[in-house]
C-alpha positions in Angstrom: 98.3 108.7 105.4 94.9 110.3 106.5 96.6 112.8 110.1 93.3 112.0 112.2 92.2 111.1 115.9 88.9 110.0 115.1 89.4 106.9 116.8 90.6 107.7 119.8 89.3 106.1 122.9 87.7 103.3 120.2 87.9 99.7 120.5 88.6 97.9 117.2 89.0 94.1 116.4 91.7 93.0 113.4 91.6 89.6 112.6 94.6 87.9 110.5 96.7 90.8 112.6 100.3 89.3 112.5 101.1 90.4 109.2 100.3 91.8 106.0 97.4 93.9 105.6 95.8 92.9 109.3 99.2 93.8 110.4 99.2 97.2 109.1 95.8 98.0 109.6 95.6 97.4 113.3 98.8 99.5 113.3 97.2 102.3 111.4 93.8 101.9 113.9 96.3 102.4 116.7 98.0 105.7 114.9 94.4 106.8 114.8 93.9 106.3 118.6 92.4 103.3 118.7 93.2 100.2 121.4 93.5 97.1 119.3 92.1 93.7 119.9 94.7 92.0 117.4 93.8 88.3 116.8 95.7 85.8 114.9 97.3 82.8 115.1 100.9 83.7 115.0 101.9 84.7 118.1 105.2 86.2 117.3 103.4 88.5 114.3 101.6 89.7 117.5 103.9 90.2 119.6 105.6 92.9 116.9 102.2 94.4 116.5 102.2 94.8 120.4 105.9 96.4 119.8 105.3 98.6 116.9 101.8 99.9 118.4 103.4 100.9 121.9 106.3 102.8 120.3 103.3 105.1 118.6 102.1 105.1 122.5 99.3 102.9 121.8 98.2 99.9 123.6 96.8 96.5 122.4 95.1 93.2 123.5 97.0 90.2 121.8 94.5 87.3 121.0 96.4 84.2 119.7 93.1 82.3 118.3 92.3 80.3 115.5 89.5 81.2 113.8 88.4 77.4 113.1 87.3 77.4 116.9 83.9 78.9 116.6 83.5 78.5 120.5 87.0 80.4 121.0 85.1 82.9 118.7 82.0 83.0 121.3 84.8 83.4 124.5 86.6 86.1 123.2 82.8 88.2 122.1 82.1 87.5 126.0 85.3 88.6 127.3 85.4 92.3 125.0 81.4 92.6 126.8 82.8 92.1 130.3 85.9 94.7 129.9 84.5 97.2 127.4 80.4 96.3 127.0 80.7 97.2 123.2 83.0 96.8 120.0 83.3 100.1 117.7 85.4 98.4 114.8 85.5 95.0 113.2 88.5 94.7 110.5 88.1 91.1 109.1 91.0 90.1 107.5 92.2 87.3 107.9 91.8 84.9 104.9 92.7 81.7 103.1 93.6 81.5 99.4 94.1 77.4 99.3 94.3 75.8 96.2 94.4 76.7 92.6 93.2 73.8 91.0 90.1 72.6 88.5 86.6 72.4 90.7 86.8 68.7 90.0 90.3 68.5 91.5 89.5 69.9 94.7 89.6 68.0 97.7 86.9 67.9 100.2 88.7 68.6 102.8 91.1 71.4 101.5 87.0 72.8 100.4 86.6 72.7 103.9 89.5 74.8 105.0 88.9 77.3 103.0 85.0 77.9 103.6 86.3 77.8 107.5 88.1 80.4 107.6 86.3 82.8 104.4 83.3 82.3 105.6 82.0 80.3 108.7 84.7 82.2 110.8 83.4 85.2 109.6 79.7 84.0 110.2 80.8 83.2 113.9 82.7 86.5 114.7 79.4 88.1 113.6 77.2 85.7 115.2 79.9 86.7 118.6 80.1 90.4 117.9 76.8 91.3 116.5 75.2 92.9 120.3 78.7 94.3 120.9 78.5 96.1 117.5 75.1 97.2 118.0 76.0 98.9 121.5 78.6 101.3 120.0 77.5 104.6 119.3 79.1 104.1 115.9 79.7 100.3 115.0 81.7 99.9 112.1 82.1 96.3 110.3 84.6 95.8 107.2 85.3 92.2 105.8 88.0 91.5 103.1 87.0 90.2 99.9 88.5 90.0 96.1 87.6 90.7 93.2 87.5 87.0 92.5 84.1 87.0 93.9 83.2 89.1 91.0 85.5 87.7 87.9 86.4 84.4 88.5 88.4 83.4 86.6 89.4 79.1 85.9 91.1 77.5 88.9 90.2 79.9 91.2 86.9 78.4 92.3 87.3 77.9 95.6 88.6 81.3 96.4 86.3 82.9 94.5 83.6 81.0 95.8 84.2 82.1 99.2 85.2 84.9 98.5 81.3 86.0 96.7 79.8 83.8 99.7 81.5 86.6 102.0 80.2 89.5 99.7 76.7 88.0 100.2 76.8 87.3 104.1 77.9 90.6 104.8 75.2 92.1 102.1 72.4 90.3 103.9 73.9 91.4 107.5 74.0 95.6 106.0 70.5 95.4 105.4 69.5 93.4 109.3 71.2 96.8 110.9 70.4 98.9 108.4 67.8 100.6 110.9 70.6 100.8 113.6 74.3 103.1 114.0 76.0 99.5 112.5 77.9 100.4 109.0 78.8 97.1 107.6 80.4 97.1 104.4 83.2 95.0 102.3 86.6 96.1 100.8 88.8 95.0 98.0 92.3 95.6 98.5 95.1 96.3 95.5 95.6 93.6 93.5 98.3 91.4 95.0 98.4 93.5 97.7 98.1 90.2 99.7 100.0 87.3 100.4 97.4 85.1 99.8 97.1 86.8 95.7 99.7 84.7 93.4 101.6 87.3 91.3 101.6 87.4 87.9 105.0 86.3 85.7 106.9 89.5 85.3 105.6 91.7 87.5 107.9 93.9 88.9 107.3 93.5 92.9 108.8 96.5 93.7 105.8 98.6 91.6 103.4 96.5 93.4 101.0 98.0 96.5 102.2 97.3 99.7 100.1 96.4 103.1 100.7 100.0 104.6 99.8 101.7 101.1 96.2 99.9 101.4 95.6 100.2 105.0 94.8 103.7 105.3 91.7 103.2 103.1 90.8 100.0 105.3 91.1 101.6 108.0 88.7 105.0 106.6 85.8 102.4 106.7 86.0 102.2 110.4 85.2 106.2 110.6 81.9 107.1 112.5 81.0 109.5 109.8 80.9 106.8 107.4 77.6 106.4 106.0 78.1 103.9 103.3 76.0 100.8 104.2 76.3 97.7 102.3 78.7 98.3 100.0 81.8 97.4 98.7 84.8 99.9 98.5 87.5 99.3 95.5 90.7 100.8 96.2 92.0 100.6 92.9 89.0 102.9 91.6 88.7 104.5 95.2 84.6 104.4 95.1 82.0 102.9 96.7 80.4 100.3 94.3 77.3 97.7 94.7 78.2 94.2 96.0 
C-alpha cells in the first residue's frame, strides 16, 4: 500500500461504500487522511466503515441513500456545499451486474434497474457534484467500469451496455472540465475482483484479487498530482489507456 498523506484534510465521496471495493476504498481514502462521505444503502456495511475508519483515527459522514433517488442525490450535493463549499474526490462505485441472459430475454424492467444505478445514478451525482468538484483546488472524479464495456461478450448485454454507456458519459464530462483543476477519469478493477463479476468454473478463489489489493490503485486516481484526464486506468496492465 502506497505510505502517503496526500489527502489529508480532503473531502472524498465513495459510493457502494458498505462493502467490497467501495468498502475498502473509502477505508484506504481515510488511511490517506481523508474524511469520507461513505454512501450506500446498507446501513450496517456503514456502520463498520464508520468503525474500521475511526480505529485508523479517521472520521466519516455515513449516508444511507439509494442511488435510484435522483432528488436524494441533489440533497445530499446541497448538504456537502453548506458544511464544506466543495468536494475533492468522487469514488463511484457502486454498481449493478443484473442479469445474464440473451438481449431478447431481458425484461424491461430488470433493463431499467440496471441503467438506474450504472448510469443515470451516475449522471445525477454529476449533475449534484459537478460545482462542488469544480471549487476544489484539485477535483478528482473516478467511476467504475469493466471491461465488458469493451469485450462483450453473449449474455452480458446489459452489463456491458451500461457499463460502455458509463465509459462514454464520463469521456464526454473529461473533456467539459478539461479547461478546469477537474481530473475525471474511469477504472477497471481485477477481474472478479467484484462481487457483482460471476467467477469462472475452477478458479481457485483464494488466487483471486481481493477489494483491498485493488483499492490502493483506485484510490491513486484521487491524487492532486494526477494529470491523466479522460482516461481509463487498467489495473491488470497498470496503465493509463484510451476509453
Amino acid at each position: 500500500m502506497t505510505d502517503t498523506n496526500e489527502l489529508s484534510g480532503k473531502v472524498v465521496l465513495v459510493t457502494g461504500a458498505s462493502r467490497g471495493i467501495g468498502y475498502a476504498a473509502g477505508l484506504e481514502a481515510a488511511r490517506r487522511g481523508a474524511h469520507v462521505i461513505a454512501v450506500a444503502r446498507t446501513v450496517g456495511g456503514l456502520e463498520d466503515l464508520d468503525d474500521a475508519v475511526q480505529a485508523l483515527g479517521g472520521s466519516t459522514t455515513l449516508v444511507p441513500l439509494d442511488l435510484r433517488d435522483g432528488e436524494a442525490i441533489d440533497r445530499l450535493g446541497a448538504a456537502i456545499f453548506e458544511r464544506w463549499g466543495h468536494l475533492d474526490g468522487l469514488i463511484a462505485n457502486a454498481g449493478q451486474l443484473g442479469v445474464l441472459s440473451p438481449v431478447g430475454h431481458i425484461k424491461p424492467d430488470e433493463f431499467d434497474k440496471v441503467m438506474a444505478i450504472n448510469v443515470t445514478a451516475n449522471y445525477r451525482l454529476l449533475r449534484s457534484l459537478d460545482l462542488l468538484l469544480r471549487q476544489s483546488e484539485a477535483g478528482r472524479a473516478v467511476f467504475v467500469s469493466s471491461a465488458a464495456a469493451r469485450s462483450p461478450r453473449p449474455f452480458w448485454g446489459l452489463y456491458a451496455a451500461s457499463k460502455a454507456a458509463l465509459d462514454a458519459l464520463v469521456k464526454s464530462y473529461s473533456g467539459e472540465v478539461a479547461q478546469t483543476q477537474v481530473r475525471a477519469n474511469v477504472f477497471i478493477p481485477a477481474p472478479f475482483a467484484r462481487r457483482c463479476a460471476p467467477r469462472p468454473s475452477g478458479e481457485n478463489p483464494e488466487t483471486l484479487p481481493t477489494p483491498a489489493d485493488v483499492a490502493p490503485a483506485l484510490v491513486d486516481m484521487l491524487s492532486p498530482t494526477l494529470t491523466e484526464q479522460g482516461r481509463l486506468y487498467n489495473i491488470d496492465s497498470k496503465s493509463f489507456e484510451e476509453i
